[in-house]
N, C-alpha and C positions, 0 to 999 in steps of 0.2 A: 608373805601375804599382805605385807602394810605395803612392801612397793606394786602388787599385784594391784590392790585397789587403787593406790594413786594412779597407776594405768589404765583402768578401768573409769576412774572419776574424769580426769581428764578427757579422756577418750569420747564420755558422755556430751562433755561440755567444749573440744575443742579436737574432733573427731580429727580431720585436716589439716590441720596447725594453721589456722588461720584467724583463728580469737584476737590473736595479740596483735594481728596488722592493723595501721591504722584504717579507722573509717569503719572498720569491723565492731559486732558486740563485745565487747571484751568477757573474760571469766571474772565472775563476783570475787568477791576480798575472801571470803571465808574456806574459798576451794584452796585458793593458796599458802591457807593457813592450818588449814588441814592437811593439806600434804606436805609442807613443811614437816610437821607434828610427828608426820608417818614416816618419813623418810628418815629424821632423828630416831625414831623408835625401831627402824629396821635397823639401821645402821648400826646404832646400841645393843639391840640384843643380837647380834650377828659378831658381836664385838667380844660378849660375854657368853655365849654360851659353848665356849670351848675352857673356860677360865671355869665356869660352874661343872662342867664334867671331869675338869683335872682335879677340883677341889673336891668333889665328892669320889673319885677314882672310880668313872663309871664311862672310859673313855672308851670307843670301841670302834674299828674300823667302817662299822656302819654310819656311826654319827658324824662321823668325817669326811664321806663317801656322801651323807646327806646333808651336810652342813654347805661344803664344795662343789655339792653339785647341783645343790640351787643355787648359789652365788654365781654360777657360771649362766643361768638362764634369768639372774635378778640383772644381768648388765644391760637387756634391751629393756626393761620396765624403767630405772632409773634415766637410763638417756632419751629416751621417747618421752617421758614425763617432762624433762627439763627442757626440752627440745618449745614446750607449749610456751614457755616463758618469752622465748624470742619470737618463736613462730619465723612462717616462711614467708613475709612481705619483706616490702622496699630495705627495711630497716632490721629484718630477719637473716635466716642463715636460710641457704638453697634447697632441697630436700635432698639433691647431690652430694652435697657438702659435707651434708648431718650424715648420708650413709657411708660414706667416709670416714668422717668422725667414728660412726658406729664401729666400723671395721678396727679402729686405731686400738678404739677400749677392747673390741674382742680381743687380739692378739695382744696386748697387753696382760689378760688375762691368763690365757693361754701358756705364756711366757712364765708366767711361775712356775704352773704345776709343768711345763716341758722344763724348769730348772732342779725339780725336783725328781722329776722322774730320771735324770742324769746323777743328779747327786746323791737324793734321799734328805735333801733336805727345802722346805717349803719357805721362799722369802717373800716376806709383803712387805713391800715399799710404802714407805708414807703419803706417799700421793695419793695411796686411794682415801685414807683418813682425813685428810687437808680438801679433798675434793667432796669428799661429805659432809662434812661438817661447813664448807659452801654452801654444796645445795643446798641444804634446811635453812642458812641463813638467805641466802636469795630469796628461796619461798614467801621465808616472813618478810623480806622487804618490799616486792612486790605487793604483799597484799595490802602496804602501809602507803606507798607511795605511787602503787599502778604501774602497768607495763609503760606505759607512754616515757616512764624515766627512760626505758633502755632505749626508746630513738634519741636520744642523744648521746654526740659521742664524749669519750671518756677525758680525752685530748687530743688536739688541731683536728683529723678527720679522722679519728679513733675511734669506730663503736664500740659499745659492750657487745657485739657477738663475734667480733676481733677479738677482743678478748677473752671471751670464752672458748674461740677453735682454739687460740692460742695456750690458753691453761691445758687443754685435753692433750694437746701435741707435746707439748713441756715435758708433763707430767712421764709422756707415754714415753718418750726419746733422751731424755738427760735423766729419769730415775729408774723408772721399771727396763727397757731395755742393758742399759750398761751396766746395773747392778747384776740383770742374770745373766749374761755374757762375762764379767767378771764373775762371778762364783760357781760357771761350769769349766773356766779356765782354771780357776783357782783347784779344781776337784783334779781335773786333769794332770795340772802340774806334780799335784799330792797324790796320783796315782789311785785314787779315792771316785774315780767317774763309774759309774755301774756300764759304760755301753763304750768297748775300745772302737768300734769304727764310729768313722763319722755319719755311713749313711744310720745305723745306726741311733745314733744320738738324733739326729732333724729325723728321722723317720716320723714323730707325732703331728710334723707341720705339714706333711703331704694331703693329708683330709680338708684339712682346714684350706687350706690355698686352693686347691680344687672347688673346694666350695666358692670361695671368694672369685674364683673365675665365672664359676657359672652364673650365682648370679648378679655379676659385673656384665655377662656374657647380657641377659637377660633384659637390665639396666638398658644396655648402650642400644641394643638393635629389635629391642620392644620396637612394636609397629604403631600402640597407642597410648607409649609414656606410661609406662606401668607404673613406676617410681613418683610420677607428678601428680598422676589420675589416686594411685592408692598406697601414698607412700606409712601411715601406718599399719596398715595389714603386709605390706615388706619386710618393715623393719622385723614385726612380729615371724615373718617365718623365717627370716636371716637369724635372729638372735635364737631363736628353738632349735633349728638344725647345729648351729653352731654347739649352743648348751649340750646337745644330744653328742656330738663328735669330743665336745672337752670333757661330759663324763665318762667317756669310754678311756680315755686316758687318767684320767683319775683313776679306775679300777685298773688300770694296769700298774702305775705308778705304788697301788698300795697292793697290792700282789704279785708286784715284782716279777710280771708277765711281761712278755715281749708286744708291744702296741702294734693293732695290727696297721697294713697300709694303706688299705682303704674303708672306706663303711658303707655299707650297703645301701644305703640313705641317698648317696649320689646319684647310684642307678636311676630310679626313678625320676631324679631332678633331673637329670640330664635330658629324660624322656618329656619332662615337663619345658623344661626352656627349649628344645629343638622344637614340638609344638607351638608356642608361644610365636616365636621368631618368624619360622616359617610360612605361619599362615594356617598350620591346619587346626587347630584350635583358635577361633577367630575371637570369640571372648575374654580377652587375659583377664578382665575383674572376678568372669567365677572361676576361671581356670586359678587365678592365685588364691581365692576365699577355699577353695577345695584344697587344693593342696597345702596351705596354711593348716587349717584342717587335720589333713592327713598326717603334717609335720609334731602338732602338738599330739595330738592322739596316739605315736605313736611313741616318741619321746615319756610319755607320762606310762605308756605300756614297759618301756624299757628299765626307766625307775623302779615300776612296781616288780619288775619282774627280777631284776639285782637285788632289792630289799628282801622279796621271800627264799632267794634262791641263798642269800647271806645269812639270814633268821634260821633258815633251815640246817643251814652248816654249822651256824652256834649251840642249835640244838642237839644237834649231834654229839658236840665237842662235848658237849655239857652232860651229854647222856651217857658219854664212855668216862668222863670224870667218873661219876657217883658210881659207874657197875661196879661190883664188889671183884675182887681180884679172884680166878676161878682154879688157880696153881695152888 
């Protein structure tokens, strides 16, 4: 909820990502010090509250199921947020660029829990803690020293948002890739991999990649720059559909169910960007606000509806505990 609101704040104050271009009003000191603040305090308790359920031994497939599966819809609030920092001017990142980038951190993501759902075992890389503990420091510098530091470059023609595509891509391609690439190999060789075929094993990336076609699909041959015209109500339904697709691999991963191949969810994208392109919906800004929309509402249907359908199973489990023995 603390990176919801930083989404939210910003969004208020720098709807476009255009605050931070030169010549533009820029956002007050106090937003980015606030979100600083917020973005430390997510990170923290996201940190700790898997450490406070094992100390109290109140761990439960649900809290992990809801721990993981907001983390996986907290990855476009975080990077839209940070995104306002540079913004999309002269001296900014492209809005191209950034959904790119976006894509890097989703599959990044992804790349865990498809390393655990091979192994049964869940690896977080340190990049994503080295990259937090970043952002909240950026935050607070900015709000000390103003955007206007980051139009200058770093060294000879070096900006800071060279080097921020550049930490994203590092981070994603020398740590999180090659770590779970070694420790499904590692699983393999030990005879220890839950899934012997190979289609098997990649079967959790077929949703994902499909998604990432369509709307790349959507991106490239928009008729009126959907990406330029309205690129954070984009971002927002790329990182929800996405969220929506990684938790359904998470509940397989923790009941050790077969991931299905595709998600229902495409269907209608498909029907959305074919419209789009073609011409016969000639509105893309409500045709995206609607189906954005459609994308959270039903994601948050999905949540609710694994959370009761899990409470309901606990209850049961709990209910045949206590029956008295009837032999």
């Amino acid at each position: 909820m603390f990176l919801v609101l930083n989404f939210l704040m910003l969004a208020f104050y720098d709807y476009d990502f255009t605050a931070s271009s030169a010549g533009n009003q820029h956002v007050a000191s106090w937003v980015w010090v606030a979100a600083g603040i917020f973005n430390f305090l997510a990170y923290t308790l996201d940190g700790v509250d898997g450490k406070q359920a094992r100390r109290t031994n109140s761990s439960t497939p649900l809290g992990e199921l809801f721990d993981h599966g907001l983390d996986s819809w907290a990855c476009i609030f975080f990077v839209a947020t940070v995104y306002s920092i540079f913004g999309r001017g002269e001296s900014g990142v492209a809005v191209g660029t950034l959904y790119y980038l976006l894509w890097v951190v989703l599959f990044s993501f992804i790349l865990s829990h498809w390393e655990k759902y091979n192994t049964g075992i869940l690896f977080l890389p340190w990049g994503y803690d080295i990259s937090q503990g970043t952002i909240s420091l950026v935050y607070l510098v900015t709000a000390v020293v103003g955007v206007e530091t980051w139009y200058q470059p770093v060294i000879w023609n070096l900006l800071y948002r060279d080097l921020f595509t550049f930490m994203i891509i590092a981070c994603s391609f020398s740590v999180t890739l090659p770590m779970s690439l070694y420790n499904v190999l590692k699983a393999y060789r030990s005879n220890t991999l839950k899934h012997s075929s190979l289609y098997e094993a990649f079967l959790p990336f077929l949703s994902p990649v499909l998604l990432f076609v369509l709307s790349t699909t959507w991106v490239i041959f928009s008729p009126s720059k959907i990406l330029e015209l309205q690129p954070r109500m984009y971002y927002l339904m790329v990182g929800t559909a996405f969220a929506n697709v990684t938790c359904k691999l998470i509940v397989c991963q923790m009941s050790n169910t077969r991931c299905q191949p595709l998600t229902w969810l495409l269907l209608p994208m498909t029907a959305v960007v074919l419209s789009s392109i073609t011409g016969v919906f000639t509105n893309e800004t409500l045709l995206l606000y609607l189906w954005t929309s459609a994308v959270i509402l039903t994601h948050i249907h999905y949540g609710i509806s694994v959370v009761q359908q899990l409470s309901n199973h606990f209850n049961i489990f709990a209910f045949s505990l206590k029956k008295p023995n009837q032999d």
